[in-house]
N, C-alpha and C positions, 0 to 999 in steps of 0.2 A: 900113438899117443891119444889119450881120449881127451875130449874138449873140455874144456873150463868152462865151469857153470857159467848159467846164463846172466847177464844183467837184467831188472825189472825192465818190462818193458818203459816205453818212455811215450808219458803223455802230458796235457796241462794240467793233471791234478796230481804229477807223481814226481814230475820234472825238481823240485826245490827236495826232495827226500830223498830223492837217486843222489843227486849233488851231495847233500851232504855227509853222504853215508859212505862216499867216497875217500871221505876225511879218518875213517874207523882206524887206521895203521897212521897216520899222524905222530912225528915227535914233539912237534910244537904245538900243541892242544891250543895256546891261547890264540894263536893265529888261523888255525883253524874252524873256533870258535867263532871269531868273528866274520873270516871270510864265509861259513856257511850262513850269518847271519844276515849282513849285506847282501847277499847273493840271494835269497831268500826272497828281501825285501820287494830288491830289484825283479824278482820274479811278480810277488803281488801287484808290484807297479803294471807292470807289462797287463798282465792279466785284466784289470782295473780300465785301464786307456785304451787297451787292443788295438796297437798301432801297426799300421803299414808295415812292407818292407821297405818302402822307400820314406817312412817316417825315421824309421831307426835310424835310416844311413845318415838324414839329417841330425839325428841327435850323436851318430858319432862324429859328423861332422865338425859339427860344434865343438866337442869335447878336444878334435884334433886343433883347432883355431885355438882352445885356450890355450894346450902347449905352444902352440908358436909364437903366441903371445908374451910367454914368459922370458925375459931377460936378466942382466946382473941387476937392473936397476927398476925390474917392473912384472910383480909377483901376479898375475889372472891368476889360479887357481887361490892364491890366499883371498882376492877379492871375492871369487866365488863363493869362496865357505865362509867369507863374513857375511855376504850379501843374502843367502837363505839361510842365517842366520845357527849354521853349523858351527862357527867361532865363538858366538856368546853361551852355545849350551855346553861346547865343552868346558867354555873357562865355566861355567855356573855351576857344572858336578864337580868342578875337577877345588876348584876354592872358595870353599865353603868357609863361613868364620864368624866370629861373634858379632852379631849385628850393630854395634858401634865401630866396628874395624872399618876402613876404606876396602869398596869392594874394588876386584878387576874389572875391566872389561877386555876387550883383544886390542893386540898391538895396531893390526890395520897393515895393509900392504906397503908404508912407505918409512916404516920403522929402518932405522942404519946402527949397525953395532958400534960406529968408530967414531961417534960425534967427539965432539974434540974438549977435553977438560977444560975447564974457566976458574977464576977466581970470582966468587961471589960480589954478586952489584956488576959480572959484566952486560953487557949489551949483545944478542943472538943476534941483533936484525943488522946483520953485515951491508945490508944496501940502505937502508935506511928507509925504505918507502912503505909509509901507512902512517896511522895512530899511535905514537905511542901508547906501551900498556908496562905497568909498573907489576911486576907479580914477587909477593910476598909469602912465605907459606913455614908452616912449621909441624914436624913430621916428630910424633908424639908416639906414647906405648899406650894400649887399653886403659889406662891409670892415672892417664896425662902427663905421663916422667917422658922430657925430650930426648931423642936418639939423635946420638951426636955422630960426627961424621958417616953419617950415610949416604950412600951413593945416587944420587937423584938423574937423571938424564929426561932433556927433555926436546917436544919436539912441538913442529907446529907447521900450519900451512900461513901463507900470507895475507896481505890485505886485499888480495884478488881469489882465493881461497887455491893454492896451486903450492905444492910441497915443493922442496930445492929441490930433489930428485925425480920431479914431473919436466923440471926447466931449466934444464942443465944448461943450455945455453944464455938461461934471461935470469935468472939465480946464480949468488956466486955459490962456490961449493961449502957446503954445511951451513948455508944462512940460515935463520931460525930454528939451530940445534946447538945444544950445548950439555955438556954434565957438571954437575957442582956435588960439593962436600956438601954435610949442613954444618952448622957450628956446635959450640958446649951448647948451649939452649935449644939445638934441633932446628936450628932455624937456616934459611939460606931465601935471597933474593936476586933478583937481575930484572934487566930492561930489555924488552922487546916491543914486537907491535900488535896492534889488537888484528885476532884472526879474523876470519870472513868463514861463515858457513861456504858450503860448494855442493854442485851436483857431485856425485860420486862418477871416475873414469866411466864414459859410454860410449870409447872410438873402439872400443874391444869386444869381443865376441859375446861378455858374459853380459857387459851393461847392454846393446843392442839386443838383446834376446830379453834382457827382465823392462827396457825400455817400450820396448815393442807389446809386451804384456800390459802393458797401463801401470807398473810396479815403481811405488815411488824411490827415487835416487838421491834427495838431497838429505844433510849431512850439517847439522847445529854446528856453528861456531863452538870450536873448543882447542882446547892445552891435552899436550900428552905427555903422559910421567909415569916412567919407571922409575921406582925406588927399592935399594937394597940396602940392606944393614944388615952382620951378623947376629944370627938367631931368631933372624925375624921370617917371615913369608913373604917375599919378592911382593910388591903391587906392583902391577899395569896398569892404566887406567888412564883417564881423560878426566877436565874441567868445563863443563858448558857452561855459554854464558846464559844465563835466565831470562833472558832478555829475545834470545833468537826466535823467530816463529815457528821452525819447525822442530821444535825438540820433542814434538809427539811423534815423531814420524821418522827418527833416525833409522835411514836404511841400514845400517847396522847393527840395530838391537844396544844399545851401550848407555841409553842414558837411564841414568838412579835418579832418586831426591837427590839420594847421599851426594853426588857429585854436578849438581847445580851451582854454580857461582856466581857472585855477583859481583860483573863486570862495573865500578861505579867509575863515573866522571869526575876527574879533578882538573886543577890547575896547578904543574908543574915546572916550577922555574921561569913563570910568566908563561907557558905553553899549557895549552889545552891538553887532557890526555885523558887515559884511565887505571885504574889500578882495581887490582885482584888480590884477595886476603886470604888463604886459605888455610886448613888444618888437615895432615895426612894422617893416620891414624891405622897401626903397624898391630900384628897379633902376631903372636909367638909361634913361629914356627914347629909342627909336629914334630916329634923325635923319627928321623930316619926320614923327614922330606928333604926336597931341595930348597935352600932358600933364596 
């Protein structure tokens, strides 16, 4: 049997071409589009840094601590790709929309699919500890015509800035989540408590490595809201309060004008508190997206 032709040899300026060309009999073209893409990249990197052998093993080191990291109740690789900011550029390409529409931002690693339905005007904050905050909102079309029962869920960290699913012990379960309808007017309200900015998780491989960088970790006070309606384009997105001092510097990439709030002080039923006003603002879903 005569032998099979030869492979190009293999050096540092040929290495990311060999690779890819390895891809030529591919049925899935778009996946191998990308993996020669990525793999490319990761080459330039390399090339760029010219690290060790004993650098790499630390970077896969790392990479194996965020898997171990990952459980039912606590996503390291989602924090990762919000924290260098891979999460806000895909939602950026991926939902685009008329500049009066509420844009997305990412969900954030402590999003729950199963928050538990409410009847509007309830109360999320099941233990009751913090400030009251009155939040009021009305989820509108381009045109300002109200979207009536649409499906709102929302979520939030505490008055110590710590999600139920950081404190599963010291949280009861689902406190500070809830989903509501809106009404005919678009409208829907409840009570909870005003949140607290927070460092972002840094007991975990990804924050101790951008920690150790000097990379800043904290995180504006804010509300987090998903909203659906038939025919419309799903929003994700958050409320900051205007008021926080670090909303230039969200370790997440997430804050807009558009989604600045203003948390104001009142007096409620003789109690001090605050309330929030806001307006979501829905664009019509493309023909053949998801909504």
């Amino acid at each position: 049997m005569s032998p099979g032709p030869m492979a190009p040899p293999f050096n540092e300026d040929t290495l990311s071409d060999t690779f890819a060309q390895r891809f030529s009999q591919a049925q899935d073209k778009t996946l191998a589009r990308i993996l020669a893409a990525v793999v490319t990249h990761l080459h330039e990197v390399i090339r760029e840094v010219r690290p060790t052998p004993a650098d790499w093993q630390k970077a896969i080191a790392f990479l194996t601590e965020v898997g171990h990291a990952c459980d039912e109740r606590r996503q390291e690789w989602v924090l990762l790709s919000d924290l260098v900011g891979a999460s806000a550029l895909v939602e950026e390409i991926n939902s685009r929309r008329p500049k009066s529409a509420t844009p997305n931002t990412v969900r954030g690693p402590f999003f729950r699919a199963d928050a538990p339905s409410l009847p509007i005007g309830s109360d999320i904050s099941l233990d009751g500890v913090g400030e009251r905050l009155d939040v009021s909102a009305r989820v509108e079309d381009l045109d300002g015509h109200a979207i009536a029962n649409a499906e709102v869920t929302t979520w939030q960290a505490n008055a110590q800035g710590f999600y139920e699913n950081q404190q599963p012990d010291l949280q009861p379960e689902f406190n500070l989540r809830g989903v509501f309808r809106t009404d005919n007017d678009g409208r829907f309200h409840y009570r909870t408590v005003k949140p607290a900015g927070y460092r972002v998780p840094d007991d975990g491989p990804v924050g101790k490595l951008l920690d150790a960088a000097g990379y800043p970790l904290r995180r504006p006070a804010h509300l987090h809201f998903v909203i659906k309606a038939a025919g419309f384009a799903t929003i994700a997105t958050h409320v900051y309060d205007r008021n926080d001092p670090h909303l230039c510097e969200d370790a997440i990439f997430g804050v807009k004008p558009e989604l600045v709030g203003d948390f104001e002080q009142i007096n409620a039923d003789g109690m001090p508190g605050w309330r929030l006003d806001f307006t979501f603002v829905m664009a019509r879903a493309k023909q053949g997206a998801d909504t």
